[in-house]
C-alpha positions as CSV (number, residue, x, y, z in Angstrom):
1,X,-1.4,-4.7,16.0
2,X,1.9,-5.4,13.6
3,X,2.1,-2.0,12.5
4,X,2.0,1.8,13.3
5,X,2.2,4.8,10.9
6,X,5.2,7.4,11.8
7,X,6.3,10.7,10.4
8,X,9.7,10.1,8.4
9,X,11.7,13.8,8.5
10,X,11.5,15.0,5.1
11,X,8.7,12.1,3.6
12,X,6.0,12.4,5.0
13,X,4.4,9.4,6.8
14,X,4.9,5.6,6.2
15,X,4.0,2.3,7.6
16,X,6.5,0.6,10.5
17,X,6.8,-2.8,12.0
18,X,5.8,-2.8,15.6
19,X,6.6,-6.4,16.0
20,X,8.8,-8.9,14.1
21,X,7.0,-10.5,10.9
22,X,7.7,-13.6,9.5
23,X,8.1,-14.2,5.2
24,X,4.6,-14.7,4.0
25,X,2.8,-13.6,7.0
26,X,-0.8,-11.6,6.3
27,X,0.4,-8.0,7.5
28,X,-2.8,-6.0,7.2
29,X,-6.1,-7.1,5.9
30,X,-7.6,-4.0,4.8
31,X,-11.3,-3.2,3.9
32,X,-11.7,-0.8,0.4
33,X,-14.2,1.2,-1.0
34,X,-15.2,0.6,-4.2
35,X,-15.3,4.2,-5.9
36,X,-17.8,4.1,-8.8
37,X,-15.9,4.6,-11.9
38,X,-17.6,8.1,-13.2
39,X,-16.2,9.3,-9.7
40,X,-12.7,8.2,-9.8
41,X,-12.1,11.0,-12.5
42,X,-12.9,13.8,-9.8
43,X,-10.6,12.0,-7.1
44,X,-8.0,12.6,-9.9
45,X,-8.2,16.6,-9.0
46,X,-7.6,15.8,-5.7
47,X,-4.3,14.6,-3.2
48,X,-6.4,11.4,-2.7
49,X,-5.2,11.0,-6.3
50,X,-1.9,9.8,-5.0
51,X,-3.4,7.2,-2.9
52,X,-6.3,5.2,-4.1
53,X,-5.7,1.9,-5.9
54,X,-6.8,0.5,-9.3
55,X,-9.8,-2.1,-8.5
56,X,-10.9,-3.6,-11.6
57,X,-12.2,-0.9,-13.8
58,X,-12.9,1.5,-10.9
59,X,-10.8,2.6,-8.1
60,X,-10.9,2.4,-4.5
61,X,-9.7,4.1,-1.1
62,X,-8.3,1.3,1.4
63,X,-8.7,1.7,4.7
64,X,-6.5,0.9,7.9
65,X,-3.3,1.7,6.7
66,X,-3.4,0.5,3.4
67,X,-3.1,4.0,1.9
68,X,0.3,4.8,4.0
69,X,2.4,2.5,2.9
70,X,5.4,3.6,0.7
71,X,6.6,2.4,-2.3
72,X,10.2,1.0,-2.8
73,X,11.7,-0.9,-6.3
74,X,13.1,-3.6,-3.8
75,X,9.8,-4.0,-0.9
76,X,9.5,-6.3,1.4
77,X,6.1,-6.7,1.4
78,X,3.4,-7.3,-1.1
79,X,-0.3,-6.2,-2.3
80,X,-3.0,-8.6,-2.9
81,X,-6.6,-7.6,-4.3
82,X,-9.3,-9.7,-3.0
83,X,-11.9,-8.6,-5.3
84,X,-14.7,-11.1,-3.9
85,X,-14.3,-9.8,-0.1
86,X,-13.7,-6.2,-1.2
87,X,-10.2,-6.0,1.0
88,X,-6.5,-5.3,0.2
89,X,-3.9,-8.2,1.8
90,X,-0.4,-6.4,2.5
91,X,1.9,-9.6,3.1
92,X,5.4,-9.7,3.9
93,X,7.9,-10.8,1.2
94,X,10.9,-11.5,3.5
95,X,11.3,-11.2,7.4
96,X,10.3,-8.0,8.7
97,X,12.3,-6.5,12.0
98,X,10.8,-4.5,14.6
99,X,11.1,-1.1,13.5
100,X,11.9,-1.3,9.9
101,X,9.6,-0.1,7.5
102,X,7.4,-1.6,5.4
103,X,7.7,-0.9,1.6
104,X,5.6,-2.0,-1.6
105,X,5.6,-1.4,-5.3
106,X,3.0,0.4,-6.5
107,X,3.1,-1.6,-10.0
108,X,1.2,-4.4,-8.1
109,X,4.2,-6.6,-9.1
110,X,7.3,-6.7,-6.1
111,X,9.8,-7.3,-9.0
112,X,8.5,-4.4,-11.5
113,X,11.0,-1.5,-12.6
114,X,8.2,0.8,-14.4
115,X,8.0,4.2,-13.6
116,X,5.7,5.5,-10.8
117,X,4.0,9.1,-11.3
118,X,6.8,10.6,-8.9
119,X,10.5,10.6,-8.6
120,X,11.7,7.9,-6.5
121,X,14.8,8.6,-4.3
């Protein structure tokens, strides 16, 4: 496995390179599930809220770790939604060492500045 989730002192948890990675190497394919649209507005009163993804018009929970990685304004990785196969692709946008964790922005786009719903430090 390229990955392993760890407990960061005052974070929480995030996702960590157990093995070098390669620039455009497949990280994680994770499986999702597709949460029907009328439901994703009860997951909103919940701390799953803070996790599940945008699919289409719905949302969905993604399994493996795909729900532990953090989110940075510089990653160095990526998030692809295949839509057909129902999984997420987390792919590396630059090496990744041994150790280092593995960041993505939550606006879908690497190079996207917006606002997330928390403060960023």
């Amino acid at each position: 496995m390229k990955v392993k989730v760890k407990n960061i002192l005052n974070k929480g948890r995030g996702v960590f390179a157990s093995q070098d990675i390669n620039e455009g190497e497949i990280i994680e394919e994770a499986h999702v599930i597709i949460i029907d649209k009328d439901q994703c507005s009860h997951i909103e009163k919940t701390i799953l809220d803070d996790y599940v993804f945008l699919w289409e018009e719905s949302c969905a929970a993604v399994l493996g770790n795909g729900m532990m990685y953090n989110h940075s304004y510089e990653p160095n990785a990526l998030y692809i939604r295949d839509l057909e196969n129902k999984i997420m692709i987390y792919r590396a946008l630059k090496n990744i060492s041994t150790g280092e964790e593995i960041f993505i922005n939550y606006n879908g786009d690497p190079k996207c500045k917006d606002p997330v719903w928390f403060d960023v430090r």
